[in-house]
C-alpha positions in Angstrom: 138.4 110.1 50.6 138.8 110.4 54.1 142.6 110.7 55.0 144.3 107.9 57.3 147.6 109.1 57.1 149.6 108.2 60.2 149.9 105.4 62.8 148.0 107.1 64.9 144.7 107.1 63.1 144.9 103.3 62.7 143.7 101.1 65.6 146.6 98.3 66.0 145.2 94.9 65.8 146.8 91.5 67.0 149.3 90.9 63.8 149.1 87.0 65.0 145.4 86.4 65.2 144.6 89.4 62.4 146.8 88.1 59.4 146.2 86.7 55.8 148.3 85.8 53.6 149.9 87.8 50.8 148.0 86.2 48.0 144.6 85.8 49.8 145.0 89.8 49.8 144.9 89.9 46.3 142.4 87.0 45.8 139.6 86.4 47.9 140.3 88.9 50.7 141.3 91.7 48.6 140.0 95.3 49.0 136.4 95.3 49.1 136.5 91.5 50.6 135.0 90.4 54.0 137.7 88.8 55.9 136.6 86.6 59.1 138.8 87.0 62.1 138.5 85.3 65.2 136.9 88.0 67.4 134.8 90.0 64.5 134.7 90.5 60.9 136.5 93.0 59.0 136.5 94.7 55.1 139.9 95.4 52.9 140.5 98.3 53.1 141.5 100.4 49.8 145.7 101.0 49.1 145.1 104.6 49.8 144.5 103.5 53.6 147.6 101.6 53.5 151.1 102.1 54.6 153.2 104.1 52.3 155.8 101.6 53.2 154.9 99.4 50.6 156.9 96.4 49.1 157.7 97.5 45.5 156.7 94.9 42.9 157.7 95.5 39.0 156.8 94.1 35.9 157.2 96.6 33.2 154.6 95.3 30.7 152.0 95.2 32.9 152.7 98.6 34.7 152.7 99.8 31.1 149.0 98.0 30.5 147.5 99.4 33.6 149.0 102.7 33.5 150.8 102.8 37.3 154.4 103.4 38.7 154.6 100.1 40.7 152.4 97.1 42.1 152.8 96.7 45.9 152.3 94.4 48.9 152.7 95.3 52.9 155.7 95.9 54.1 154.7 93.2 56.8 155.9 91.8 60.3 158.0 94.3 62.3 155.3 97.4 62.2 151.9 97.3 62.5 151.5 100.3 60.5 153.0 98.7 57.5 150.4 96.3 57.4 147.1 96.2 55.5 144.3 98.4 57.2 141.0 97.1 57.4 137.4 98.4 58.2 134.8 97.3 60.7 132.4 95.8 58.4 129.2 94.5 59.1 128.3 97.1 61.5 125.5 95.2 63.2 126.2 92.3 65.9 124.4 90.7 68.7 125.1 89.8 72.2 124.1 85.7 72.4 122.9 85.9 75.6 121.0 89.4 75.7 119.9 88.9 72.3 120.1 93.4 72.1 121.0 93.6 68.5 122.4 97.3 67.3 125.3 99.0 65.3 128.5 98.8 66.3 128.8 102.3 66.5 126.3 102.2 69.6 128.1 99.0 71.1 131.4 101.0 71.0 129.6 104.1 72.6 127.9 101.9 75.3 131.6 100.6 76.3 133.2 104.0 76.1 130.1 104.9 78.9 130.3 102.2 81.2 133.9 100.7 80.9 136.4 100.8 83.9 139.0 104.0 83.3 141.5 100.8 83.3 139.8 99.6 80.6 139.8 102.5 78.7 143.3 103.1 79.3 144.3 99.5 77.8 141.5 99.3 75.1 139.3 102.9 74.0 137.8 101.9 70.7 136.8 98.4 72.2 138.6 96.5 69.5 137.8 93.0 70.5 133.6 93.6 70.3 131.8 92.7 74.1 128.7 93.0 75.7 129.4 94.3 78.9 126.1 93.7 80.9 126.9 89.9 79.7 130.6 89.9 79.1 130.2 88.0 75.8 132.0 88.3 72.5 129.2 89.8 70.4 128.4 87.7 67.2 128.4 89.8 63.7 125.3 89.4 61.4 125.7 86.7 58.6 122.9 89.3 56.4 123.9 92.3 54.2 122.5 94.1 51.2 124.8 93.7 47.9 123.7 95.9 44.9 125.3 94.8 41.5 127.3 98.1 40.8 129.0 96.8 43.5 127.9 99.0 46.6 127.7 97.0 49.9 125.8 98.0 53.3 124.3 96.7 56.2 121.0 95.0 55.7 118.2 96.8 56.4 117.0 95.7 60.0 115.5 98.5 60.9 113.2 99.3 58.1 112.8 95.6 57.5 111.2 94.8 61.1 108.9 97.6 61.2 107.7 97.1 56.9 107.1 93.3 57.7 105.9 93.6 61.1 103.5 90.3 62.0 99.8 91.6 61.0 100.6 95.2 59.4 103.6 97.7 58.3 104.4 99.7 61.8 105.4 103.1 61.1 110.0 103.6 62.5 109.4 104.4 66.0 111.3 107.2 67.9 114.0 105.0 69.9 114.1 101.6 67.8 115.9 98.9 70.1 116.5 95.6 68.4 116.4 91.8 69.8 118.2 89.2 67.1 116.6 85.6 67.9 117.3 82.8 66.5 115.1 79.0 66.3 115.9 76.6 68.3 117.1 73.9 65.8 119.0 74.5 62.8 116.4 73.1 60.6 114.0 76.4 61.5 115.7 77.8 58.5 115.2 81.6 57.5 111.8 81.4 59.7 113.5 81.1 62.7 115.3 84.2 62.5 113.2 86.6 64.4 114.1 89.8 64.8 111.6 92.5 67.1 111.8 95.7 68.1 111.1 96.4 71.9 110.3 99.5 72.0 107.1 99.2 69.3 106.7 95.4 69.9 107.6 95.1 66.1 108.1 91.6 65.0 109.4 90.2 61.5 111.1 86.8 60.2 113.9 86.8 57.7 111.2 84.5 55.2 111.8 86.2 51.4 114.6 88.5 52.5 116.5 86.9 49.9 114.4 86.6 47.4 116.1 88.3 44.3 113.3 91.1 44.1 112.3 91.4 47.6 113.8 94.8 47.7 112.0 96.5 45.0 109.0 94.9 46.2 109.3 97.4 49.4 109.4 99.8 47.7 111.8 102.7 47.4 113.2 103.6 50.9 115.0 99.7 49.8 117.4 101.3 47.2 120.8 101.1 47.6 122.4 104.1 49.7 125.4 103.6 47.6 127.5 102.7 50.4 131.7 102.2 49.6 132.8 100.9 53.0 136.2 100.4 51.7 136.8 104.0 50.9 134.5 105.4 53.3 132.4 106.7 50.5 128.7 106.9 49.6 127.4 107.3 46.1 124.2 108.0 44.7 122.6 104.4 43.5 119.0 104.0 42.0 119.5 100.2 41.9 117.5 97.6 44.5 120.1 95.5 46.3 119.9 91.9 47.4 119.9 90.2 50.3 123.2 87.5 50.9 124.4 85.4 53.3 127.9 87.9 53.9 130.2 84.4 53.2 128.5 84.0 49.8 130.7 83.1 47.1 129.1 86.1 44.6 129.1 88.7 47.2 133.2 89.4 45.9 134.8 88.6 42.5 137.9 90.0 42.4 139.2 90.8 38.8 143.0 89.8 39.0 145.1 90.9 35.8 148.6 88.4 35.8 151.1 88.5 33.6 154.8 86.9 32.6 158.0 88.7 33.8 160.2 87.8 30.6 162.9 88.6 28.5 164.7 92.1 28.4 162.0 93.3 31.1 163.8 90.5 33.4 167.2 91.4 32.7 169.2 91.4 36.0 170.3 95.1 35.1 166.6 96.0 34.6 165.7 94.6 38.3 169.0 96.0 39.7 167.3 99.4 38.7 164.0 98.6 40.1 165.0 97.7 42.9 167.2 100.4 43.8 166.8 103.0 46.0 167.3 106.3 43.8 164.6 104.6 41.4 161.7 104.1 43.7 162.4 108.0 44.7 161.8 108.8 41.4 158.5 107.3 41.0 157.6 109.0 44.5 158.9 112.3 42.8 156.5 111.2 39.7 153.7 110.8 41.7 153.3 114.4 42.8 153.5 115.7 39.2 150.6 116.6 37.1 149.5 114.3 33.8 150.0 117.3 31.7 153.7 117.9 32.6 154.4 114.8 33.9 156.6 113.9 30.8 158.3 117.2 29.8 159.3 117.4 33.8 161.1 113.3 33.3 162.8 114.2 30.1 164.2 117.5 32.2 165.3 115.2 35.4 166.2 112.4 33.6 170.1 112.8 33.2 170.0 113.7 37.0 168.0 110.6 37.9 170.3 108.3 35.7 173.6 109.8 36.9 172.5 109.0 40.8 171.1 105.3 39.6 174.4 104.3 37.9 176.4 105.6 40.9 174.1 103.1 43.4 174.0 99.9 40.9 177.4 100.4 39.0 175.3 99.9 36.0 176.4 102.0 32.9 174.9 105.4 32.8 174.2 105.3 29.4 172.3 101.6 29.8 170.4 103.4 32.8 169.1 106.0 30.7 168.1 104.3 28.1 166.0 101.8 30.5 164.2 105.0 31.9 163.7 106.2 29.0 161.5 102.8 28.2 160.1 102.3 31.7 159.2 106.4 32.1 158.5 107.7 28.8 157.3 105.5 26.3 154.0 106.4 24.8 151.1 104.7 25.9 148.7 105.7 23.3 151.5 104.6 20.3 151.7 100.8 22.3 148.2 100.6 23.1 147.4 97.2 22.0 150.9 95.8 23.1 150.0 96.7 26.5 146.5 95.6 26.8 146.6 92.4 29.2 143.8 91.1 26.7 145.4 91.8 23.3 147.3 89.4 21.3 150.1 91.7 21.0 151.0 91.2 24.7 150.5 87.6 25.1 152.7 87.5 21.6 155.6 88.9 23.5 155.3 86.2 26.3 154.8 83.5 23.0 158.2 84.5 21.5 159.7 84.1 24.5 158.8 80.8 25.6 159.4 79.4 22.6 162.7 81.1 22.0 161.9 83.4 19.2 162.8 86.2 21.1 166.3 86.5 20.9 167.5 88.5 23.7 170.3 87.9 25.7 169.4 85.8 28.7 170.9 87.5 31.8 168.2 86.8 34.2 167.3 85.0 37.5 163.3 85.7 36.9 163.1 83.5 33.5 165.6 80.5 32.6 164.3 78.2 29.7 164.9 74.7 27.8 164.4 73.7 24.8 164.1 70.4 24.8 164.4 67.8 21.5 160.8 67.5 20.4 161.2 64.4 17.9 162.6 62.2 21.5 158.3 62.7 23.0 156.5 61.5 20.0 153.1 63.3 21.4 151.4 63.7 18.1 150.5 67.6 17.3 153.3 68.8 19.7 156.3 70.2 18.0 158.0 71.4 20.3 158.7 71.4 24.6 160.0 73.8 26.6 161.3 73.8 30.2 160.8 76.7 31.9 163.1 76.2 34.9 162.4 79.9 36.5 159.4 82.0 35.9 158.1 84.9 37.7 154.6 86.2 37.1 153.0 89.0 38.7 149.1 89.3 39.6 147.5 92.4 40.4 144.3 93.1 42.0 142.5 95.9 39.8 139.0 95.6 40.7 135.8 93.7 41.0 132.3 92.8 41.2 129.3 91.9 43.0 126.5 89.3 42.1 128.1 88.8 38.4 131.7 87.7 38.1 133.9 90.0 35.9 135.1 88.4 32.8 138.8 87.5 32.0 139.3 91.0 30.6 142.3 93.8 30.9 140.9 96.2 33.5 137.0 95.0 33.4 135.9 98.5 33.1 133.6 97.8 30.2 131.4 95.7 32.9 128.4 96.4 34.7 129.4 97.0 38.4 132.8 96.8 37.6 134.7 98.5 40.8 138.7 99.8 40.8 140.1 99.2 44.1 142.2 102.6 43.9 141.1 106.2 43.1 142.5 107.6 39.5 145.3 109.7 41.2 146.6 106.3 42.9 149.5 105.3 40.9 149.7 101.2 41.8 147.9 98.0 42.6 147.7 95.7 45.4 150.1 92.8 43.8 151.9 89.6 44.4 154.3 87.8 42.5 154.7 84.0 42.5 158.2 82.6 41.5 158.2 78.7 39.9 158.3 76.7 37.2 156.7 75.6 34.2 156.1 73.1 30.5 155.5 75.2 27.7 154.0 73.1 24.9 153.9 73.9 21.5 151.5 72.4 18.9 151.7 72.2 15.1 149.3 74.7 14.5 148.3 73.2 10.6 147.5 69.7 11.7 145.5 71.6 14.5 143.5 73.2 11.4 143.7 70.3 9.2 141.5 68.5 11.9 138.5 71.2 12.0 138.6 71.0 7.8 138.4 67.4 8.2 135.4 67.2 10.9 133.0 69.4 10.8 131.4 68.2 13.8 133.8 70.0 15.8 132.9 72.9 14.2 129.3 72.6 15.3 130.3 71.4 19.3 132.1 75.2 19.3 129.4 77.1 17.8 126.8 75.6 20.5 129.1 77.3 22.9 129.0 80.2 21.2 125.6 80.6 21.3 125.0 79.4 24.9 128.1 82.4 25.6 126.0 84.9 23.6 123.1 84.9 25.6 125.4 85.8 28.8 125.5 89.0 30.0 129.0 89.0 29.7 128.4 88.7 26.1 127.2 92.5 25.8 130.3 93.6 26.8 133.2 91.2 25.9 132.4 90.5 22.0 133.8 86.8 22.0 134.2 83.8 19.4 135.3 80.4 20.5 136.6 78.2 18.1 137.4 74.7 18.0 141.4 75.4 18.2 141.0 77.2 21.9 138.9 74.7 23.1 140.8 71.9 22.1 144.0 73.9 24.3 142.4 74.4 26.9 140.8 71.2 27.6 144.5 69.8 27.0 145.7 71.8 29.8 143.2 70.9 32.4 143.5 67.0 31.7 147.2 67.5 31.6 146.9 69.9 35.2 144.6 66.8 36.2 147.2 64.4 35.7 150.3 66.2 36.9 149.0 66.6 40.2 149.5 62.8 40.4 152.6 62.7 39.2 154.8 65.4 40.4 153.5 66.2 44.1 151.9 69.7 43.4 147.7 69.5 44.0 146.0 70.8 41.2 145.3 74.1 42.9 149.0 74.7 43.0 149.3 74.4 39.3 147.8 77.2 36.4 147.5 77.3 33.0 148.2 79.7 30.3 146.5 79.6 26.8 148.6 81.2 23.7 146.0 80.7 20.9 145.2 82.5 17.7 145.2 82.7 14.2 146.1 84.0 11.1 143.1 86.8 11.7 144.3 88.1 14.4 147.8 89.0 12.6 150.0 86.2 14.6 149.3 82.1 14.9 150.3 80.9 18.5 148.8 77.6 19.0 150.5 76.7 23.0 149.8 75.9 26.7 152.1 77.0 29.4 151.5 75.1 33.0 153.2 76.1 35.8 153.1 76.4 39.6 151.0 79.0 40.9 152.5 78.8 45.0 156.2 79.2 45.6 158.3 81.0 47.7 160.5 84.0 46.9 163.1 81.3 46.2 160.5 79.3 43.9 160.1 75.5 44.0 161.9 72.3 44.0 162.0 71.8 40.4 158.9 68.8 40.9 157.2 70.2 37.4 160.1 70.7 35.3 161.7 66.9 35.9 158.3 65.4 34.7 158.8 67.9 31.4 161.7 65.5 29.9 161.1 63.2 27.4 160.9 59.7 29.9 158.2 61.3 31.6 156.4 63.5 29.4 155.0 60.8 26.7 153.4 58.7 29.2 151.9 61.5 31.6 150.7 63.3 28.4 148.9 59.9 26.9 147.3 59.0 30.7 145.7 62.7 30.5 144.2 61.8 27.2 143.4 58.1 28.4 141.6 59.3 31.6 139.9 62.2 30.0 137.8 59.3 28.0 136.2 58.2 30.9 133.7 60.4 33.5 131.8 59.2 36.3 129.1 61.3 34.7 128.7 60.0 31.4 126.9 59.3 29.0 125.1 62.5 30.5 128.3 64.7 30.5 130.1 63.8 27.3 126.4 64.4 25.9 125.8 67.2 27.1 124.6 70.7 25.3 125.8 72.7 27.7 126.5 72.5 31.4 128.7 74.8 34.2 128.2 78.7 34.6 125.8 79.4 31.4 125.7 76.2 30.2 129.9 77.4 28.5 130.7 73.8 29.0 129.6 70.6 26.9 131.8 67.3 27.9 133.2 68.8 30.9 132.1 68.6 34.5 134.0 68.2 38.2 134.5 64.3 37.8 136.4 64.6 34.6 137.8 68.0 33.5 136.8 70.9 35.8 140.2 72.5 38.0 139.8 74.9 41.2 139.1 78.1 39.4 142.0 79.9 40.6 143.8 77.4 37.9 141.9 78.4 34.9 142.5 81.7 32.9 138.5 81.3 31.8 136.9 80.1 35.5 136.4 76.7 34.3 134.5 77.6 30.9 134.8 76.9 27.0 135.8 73.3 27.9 134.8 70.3 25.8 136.9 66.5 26.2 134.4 65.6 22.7 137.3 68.0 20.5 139.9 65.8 22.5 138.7 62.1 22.7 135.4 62.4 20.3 132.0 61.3 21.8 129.8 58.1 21.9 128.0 59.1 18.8 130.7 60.8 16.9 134.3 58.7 18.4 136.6 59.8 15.6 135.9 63.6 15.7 138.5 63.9 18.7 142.0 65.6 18.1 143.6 62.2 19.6 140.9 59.3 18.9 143.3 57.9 16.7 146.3 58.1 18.7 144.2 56.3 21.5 142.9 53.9 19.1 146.9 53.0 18.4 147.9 51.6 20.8 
């Protein structure tokens, strides 16, 4: 990788009209993303581009799981340099009124030419992009090849013109000078999009650019060049890419990784330690030392480092050490499946918290809980609620994909395309952290199975997803079984998402859901939905979800969810359907009645079914609740 070190290699943008915000750089405009500015279009830039100056993130579990020091986000405001970096990306714009249509490297070289010397002295790399035979804003191409191992580059104009040239294939002329047209109504669609080549009179139309094999169909000089515009790296690629609009929903799916600050890993001592000083030079010390004696070179420093961390937070040398000693030096290989974002083992840990199994002593500002008297709610299968008053989660951004969306999986590595935002020798994500609140609901986990013994039906709606998820391609790399149990949790927590947005002032995109569900077979029965707010402030919110937790709100928002989830605008087709939404991984669950904004749901709006909740026209009694709506 190319290095980008100091201020002065960076080109200093506008921090007013060249901002997002600190969660859009983890979600949709994270490394790898297009983000649209006002004046051009830029690409994420990977964290080794970034500003050392990072804001230090912690959640012990999850740097654990994802084997790094520390997440991080942008320093921020008050220097530029602190900021995320970005690269020009698309390369290829027009002038509207010219029409000359070439790389961006040529544009820039053309202004460095004929620009005033006072020009030059305010602006030499041309940062807003101009035409200055027209003096207009030049307009970035909508068009760019995508391959599905997630490689990215321009599209193809030049080799596309002269292939698909009006009457026969032109061979690349000497000097190829490009003119971008466009029809003269907006219904001229993809034929109206002319582009020609003035110098060999070459003329082509967009028509079947985006067809899904009208690469391979040119043959090979259509492969993928393996471009990694983020890291300013090419890779050898045998694949044929596709053709997408650049705004495309499928061109970026980032692969986000979240997880639950709780209880002794949010112990104010613990965060007085991560956040001091002497500890975040530790990890920079860490960072320079080799894997191999990375851990004999801690144990050797550790007294040192503990001595200097108990002077700066008063906090008993002793309990210092012993926290390093867990944060620096436990073994990875020994805790494997306890820090796997995926495993039961580490959404166990989260379980026992939340419902108060685990025991340890609450001193903490990052997780304060409830427990509320179950028997005032009367919610048949719940036994038990829990207020979670303060909650922090962390979500890092560890990779994504192109063309096929990664699935909900620790690191994604296993997939196709799959694409880490950071090189091997990096030691920490991009991250954010959210601060809120949240209902933990717990259900009786034998009536739950009781009710699959007793309809067999139910049994059959799972296995029909099942089979519609086996024939994914996801299914070749994530080995998966739905049963009726998860189902039935997670459609709970979408009706109930549905229906709190009503009640408590948050939109449903504000809200997020977290599934605790397994059995006996996977060595621990959790059988719970956690809904919380997924926006807040460092000071979290107003306490809007927790007050409609209590028992005089509760029982009624919990039986409207159900009530409402009997009715769709879509039936009888949706409640009868065999399988609808991405892959058919849906039966009676569409947009009208059940479906959230994906960044709600842990599954992206899949394995959803209101039949296991309220039954079906042909089958009413199979639902978890048809009798309790039946009583009324």
């Amino acid at each position: 990788m190319s290095e980008l070190k100091t201020p002065k290699d960076r080109v200093m943008l506008n921090n007013i009209t060249h901002t997002v915000r600190t969660a859009q750089a983890v979600l949709q405009y994270g490394v790898g993303a297009m983000v649209d500015f006002p004046d051009q279009t830029l690409m994420t830039s990977a964290p080794e581009y970034w500003s050392d100056k990072v804001v230090h993130i912690h959640d012990e579990r999850l740097e654990k799981a994802l084997k790094v020091d520390y997440f991080g986000m942008p320093g921020g405001k008050d220097e530029y340099y602190q900021g995320i970096s970005y690269v020009r990306f698309p390369q290829w714009y027009f002038c509207p009124k010219c029409r000359r249509f070439q790389s961006l490297e040529k544009w820039v070289k053309e202004y460095q030419g004929k620009a005033s010397v006072k020009q030059k002295e305010f602006d030499i790399n041309m940062k807003k992009p101009k035409c200055l035979e027209c003096k207009k804003d030049l307009v970035v191409t909508r068009v760019v090849a995508v391959c599905s191992n997630g490689h990215i580059d321009d599209f193809l104009w030049i080799k596309w013109v002269h292939k698909k040239n009006f009457g026969s294939e032109k061979p690349i002329c000497i000097n190829p000078e490009l003119t971008f047209e466009t029809g003269a109504t907006a219904s001229a669609g993809l034929e109206g999009l002319v582009v020609r080549c003035k110098t060999c009179k070459a003329k082509a139309t967009l028509t079947g650019a985006f067809d899904k094999d009208a690469f391979s169909k040119m043959g090979d000089d259509f492969r993928c060049t393996g471009k990694l515009p983020w890291k300013n790296k090419t890779v050898i690629c045998d694949e044929f890419p596709r053709a997408m609009q650049r705004g495309a929903s499928s061109v970026y799916f980032p692969n986000v990784v979240s997880s639950l600050v709780i209880p002794p890993y949010s112990d104010r001592v613990n965060t007085l330690i991560e956040q001091s000083q002497e500890y975040k030079d530790c990890l920079t010390r860490i960072a320079d030392y080799d894997e191999e004696e990375r851990e004999t070179r801690i144990i050797k420093k550790l007294d040192e480092w503990s001595l200097k961390i108990s002077i700066q937070t008063a906090v008993d040398v002793e309990t210092v050490k012993r926290i390093l000693e867990r944060r620096l030096l436990s073994d990875y290989d020994q805790y494997h499946d306890k820090y796997k974002t995926d495993s039961i083992k580490y959404r166990v840990e989260e379980y026992e918290a939340l419902t108060g199994i685990n025991k340890h002593e609450l001193t903490s500002d990052d997780f304060v809980r409830e427990s509320m008297n179950a028997t005032e709610y009367e919610i048949p299968g719940v036994i038990s609620v829990v207020l979670i008053h303060k909650i922090r989660e962390v979500r890092a951004l560890t990779g994504f994909s192109r063309l096929n969306p990664p699935g909900s999986s620790d690191l994604g590595k296993g997939l196709k395309g799959f694409v880490s935002v950071k090189e091997p020798e990096t030691r920490w994500y991009p991250a954010y952290e959210v601060r809120g609140e949240g209902i933990f609901i717990q259900f009786n986990d034998e009536e739950i199975m009781q009710w699959v013994s007793d309809y067999p039906k139910v049994l059959d709606r799972a296995n029909e997803i099942n089979s519609n998820y086996s024939a994914t391609y996801l299914s070749e790399t994530y080995q998966k079984e739905i049963n009726p149990k998860f189902i039935l949790l997670h459609t709970i927590a979408h009706l109930l998402i549905r229906q709190l947005s009503f009640e408590c002032g948050y939109n449903a995109a504000s809200l997020r859901e977290r599934i605790y569900c397994s059995s006996e077979e996977d060595g621990y029965v959790m059988s719970g939905i956690l809904l919380y707010t997924a926006s807040g402030d460092s000071e979290g919110t107003l306490g809007g979800l927790v007050r409609q937790g209590y028992s005089d709100c509760l029982p009624r928002i919990f039986r409207k969810a159900i009530e409402v989830g009997q009715m769709c605008s879509n039936d009888p087709v949706c409640i009868s359907s065999e399988g609808q939404g991405r892959d058919a991984l849906n039966l009676g669950a569409c947009h009208a009645c059940v479906l959230l904004p994906e960044t709600s749901c842990e599954e992206f709006n899949v394995f959803l079914d209101r039949g296991v909740v309220i039954g079906t026209f042909d089958n009413s009694n199979i639902g978890f609740y048809s009798d309790w709506l039946v009583a009324k």
